[in-house]
MILUMFI-393883 format. One line per 2 residues: number of its first residue (from 1); their letters; for each residue z, x, y of C-alpha. Coordinates in pm, 1 decimal, always signed. Layout:
residues N
NUM	a	Z X Y  ...
end
This chain:
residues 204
1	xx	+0.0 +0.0 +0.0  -76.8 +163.7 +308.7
3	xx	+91.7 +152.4 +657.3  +21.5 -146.3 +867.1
5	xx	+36.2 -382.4 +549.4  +395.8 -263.0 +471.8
7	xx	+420.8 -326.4 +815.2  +322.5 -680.4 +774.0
9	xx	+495.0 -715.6 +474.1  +810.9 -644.6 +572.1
11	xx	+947.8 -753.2 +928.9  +1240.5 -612.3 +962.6
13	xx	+1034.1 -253.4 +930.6  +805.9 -367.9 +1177.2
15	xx	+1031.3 -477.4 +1457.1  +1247.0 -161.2 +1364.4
17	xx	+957.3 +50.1 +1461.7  +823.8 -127.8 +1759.2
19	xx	+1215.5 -90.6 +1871.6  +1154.2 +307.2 +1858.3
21	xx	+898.0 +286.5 +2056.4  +946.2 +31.4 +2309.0
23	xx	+1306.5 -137.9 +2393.9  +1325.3 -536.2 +2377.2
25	xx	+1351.1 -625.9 +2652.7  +1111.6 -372.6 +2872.4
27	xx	+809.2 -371.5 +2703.6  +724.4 -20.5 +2834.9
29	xx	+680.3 +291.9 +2617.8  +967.9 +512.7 +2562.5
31	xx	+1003.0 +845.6 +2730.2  +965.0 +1055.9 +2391.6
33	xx	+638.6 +857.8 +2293.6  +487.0 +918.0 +2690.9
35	xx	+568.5 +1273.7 +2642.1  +535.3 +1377.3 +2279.0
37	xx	+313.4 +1067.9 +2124.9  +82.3 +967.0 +2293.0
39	xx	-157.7 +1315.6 +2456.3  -225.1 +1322.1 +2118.3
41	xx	-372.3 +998.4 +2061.5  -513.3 +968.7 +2401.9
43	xx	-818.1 +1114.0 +2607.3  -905.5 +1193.6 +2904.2
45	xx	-1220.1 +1328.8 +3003.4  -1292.0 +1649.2 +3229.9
47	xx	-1265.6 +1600.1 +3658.6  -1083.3 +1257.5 +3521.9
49	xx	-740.4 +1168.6 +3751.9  -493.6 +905.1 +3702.9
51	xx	-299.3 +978.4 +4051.5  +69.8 +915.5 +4075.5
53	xx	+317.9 +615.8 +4085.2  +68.0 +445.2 +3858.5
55	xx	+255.7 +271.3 +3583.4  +22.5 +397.4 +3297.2
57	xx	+250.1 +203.9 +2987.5  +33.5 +261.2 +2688.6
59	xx	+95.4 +327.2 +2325.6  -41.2 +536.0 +2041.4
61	xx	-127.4 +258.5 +1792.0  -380.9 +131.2 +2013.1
63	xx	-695.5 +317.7 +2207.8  -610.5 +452.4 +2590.5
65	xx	-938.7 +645.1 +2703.4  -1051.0 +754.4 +3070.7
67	xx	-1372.8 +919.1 +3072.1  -1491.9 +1207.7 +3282.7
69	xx	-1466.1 +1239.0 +3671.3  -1338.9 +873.1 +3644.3
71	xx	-1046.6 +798.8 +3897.3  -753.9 +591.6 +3809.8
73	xx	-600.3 +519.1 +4178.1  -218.7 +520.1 +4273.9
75	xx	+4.0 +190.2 +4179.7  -208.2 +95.6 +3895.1
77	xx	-55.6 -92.4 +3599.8  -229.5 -32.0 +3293.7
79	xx	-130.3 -166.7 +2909.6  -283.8 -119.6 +2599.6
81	xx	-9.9 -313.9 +2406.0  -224.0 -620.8 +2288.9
83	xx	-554.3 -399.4 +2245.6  -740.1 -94.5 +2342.0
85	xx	-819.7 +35.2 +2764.1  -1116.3 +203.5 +2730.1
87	xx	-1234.0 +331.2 +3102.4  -1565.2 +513.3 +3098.9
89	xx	-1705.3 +831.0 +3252.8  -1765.1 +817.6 +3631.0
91	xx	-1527.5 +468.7 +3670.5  -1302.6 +418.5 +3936.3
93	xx	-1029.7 +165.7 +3922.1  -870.6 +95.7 +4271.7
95	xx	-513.5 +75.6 +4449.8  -301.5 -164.6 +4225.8
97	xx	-515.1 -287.6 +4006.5  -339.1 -417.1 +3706.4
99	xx	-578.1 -403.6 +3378.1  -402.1 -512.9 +3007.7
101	xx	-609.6 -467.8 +2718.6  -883.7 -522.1 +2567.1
103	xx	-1021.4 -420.8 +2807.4  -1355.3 -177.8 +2825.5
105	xx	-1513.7 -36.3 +3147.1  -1849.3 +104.5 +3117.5
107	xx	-1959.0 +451.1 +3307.6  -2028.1 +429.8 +3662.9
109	xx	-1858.8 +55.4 +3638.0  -1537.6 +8.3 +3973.9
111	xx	-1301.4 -200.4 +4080.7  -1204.2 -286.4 +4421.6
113	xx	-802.6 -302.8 +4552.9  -570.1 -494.6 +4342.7
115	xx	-801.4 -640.2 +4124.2  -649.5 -827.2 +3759.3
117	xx	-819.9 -804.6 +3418.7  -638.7 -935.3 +3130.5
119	xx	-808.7 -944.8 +2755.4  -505.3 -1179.5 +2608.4
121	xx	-389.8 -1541.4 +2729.8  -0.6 -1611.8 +2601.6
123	xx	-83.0 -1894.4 +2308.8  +61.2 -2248.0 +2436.7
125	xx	-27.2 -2450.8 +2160.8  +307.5 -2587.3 +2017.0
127	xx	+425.5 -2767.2 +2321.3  +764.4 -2768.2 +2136.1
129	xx	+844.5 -2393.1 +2235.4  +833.9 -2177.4 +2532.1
131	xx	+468.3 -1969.0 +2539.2  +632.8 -1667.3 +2558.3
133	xx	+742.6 -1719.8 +2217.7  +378.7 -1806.8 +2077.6
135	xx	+153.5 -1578.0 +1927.1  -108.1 -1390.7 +2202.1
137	xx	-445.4 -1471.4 +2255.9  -639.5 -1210.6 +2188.7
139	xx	-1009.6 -1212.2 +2405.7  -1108.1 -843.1 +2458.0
141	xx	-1275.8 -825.8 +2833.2  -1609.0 -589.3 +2865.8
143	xx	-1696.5 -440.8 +3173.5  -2084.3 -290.9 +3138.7
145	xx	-2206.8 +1.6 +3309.5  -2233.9 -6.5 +3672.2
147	xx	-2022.1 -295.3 +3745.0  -1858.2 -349.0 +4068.1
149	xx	-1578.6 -612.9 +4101.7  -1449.1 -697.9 +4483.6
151	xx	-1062.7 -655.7 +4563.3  -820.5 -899.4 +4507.1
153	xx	-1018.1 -1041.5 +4201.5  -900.6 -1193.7 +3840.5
155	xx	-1132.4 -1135.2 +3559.8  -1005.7 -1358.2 +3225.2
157	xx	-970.0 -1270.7 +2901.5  -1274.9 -1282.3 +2677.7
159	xx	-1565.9 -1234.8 +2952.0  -1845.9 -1056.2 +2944.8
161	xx	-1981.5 -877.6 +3290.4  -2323.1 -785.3 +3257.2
163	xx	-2488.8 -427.6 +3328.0  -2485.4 -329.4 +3713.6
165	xx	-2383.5 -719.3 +3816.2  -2152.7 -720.1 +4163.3
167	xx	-1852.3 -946.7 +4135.8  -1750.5 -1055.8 +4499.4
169	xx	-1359.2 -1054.5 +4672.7  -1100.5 -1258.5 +4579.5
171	xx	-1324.2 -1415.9 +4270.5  -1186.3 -1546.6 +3967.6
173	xx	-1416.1 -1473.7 +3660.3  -1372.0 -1707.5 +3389.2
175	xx	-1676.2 -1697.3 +3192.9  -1930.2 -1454.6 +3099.4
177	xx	-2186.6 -1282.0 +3409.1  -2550.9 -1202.9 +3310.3
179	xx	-2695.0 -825.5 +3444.6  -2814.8 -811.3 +3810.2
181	xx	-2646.0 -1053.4 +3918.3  -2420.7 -1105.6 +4241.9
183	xx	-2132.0 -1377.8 +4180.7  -1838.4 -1475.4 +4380.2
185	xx	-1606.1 -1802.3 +4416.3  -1316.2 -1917.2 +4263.3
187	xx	-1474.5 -2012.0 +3971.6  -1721.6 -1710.6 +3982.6
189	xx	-2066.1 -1846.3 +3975.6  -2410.2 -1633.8 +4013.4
191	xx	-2562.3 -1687.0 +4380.9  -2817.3 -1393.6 +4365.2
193	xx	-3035.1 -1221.7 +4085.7  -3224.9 -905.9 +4092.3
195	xx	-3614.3 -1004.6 +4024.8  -3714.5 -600.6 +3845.6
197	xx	-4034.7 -667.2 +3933.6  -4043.9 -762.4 +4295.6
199	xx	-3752.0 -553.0 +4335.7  -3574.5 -780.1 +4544.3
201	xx	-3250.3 -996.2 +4520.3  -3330.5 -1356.5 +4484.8
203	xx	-3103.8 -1649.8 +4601.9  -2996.9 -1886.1 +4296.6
end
């Protein structure tokens, strides 16, 4: 039997390991795992900077990757506790920006001030008990290359942003964004496309 189905096997192991890792009631990586776990499970690329009093809390079990020259800017929250961060080469992700996993941001792909991706909803089905006691969500977000999302927006779990679309301020993205697009509004909805062979942006 290997690892994780003796850890779903027995729960008593299981919560006695998450425990060494992370206490209760701060759901935050211990000191030990930030400084002997997880640089070995983690990458980050060449010219890549995460700048200070960002709260990076990410563990080794699942994927934290920034990729080269990318810039991770200062009060940025970042989680990989319900699935993987994966930040491409050449990204930038800007002033207190809060992004929780799944989450994937392709190369060359940014995000404007204090913009909010989340790839997991807390489950509410059993009105009978408090969602924070319900099972997550799960909806991995992806980012494609070249993306640009405007500050102050909230990107929900399970879209899809298409290659080199521009996601306007304050929008909140609750469904998938074709490439070349421009979309904005609270919901997000496409107002412009790029016509390739005019080469021209086209109203909607």
């Amino acid at each position: 039997m290997g690892l994780k189905e003796k850890l779903k096997s027995d729960p008593r192991l299981k919560e006695f390991i998450l425990w060494t890792l992370t206490p209760n009631r701060n759901p935050r990586p211990r000191l030990w795992v930030r400084w002997f776990l997880n640089p070995f499970f983690h990458k980050k690329g060449s010219g890549s900077l995460i700048r200070c009093r960002s709260r990076i809390d990410v563990f080794p079990y699942n994927k934290f990757q920034v990729g080269k020259n990318s810039t991770v800017e200062s009060f940025t929250v970042i989680n990989n506790g319900a699935g993987d961060v994966i930040i491409g080469d050449n990204a930038r992700v800007g002033i207190g920006s809060v992004i929780i996993g799944p989450v994937s941001m392709g190369n060359g792909s940014g995000l404007g001030q204090h913009v909010f991706i989340s790839g997991f909803n807390h489950g509410y089905s059993d009105g009978t008990q408090n969602s924070g006691k319900q099972a997550l969500v799960v909806k991995p977000v992806i980012i494609e290359d070249e993306v640009h999302i405007g500050a102050n927006s909230v990107v929900t779990a399970g879209v899809r942003i298409g290659y080199r679309t521009q996601i306007g301020a304050g929008s909140v993205v609750t469904k998938d964004i074709p490439a070349f697009s421009v979309a904005v509004g609270n919901p997000c909805r496409v107002i412009k496309r790029f016509n390739q062979e005019k080469g021209v942006w086209e109203k909607v």
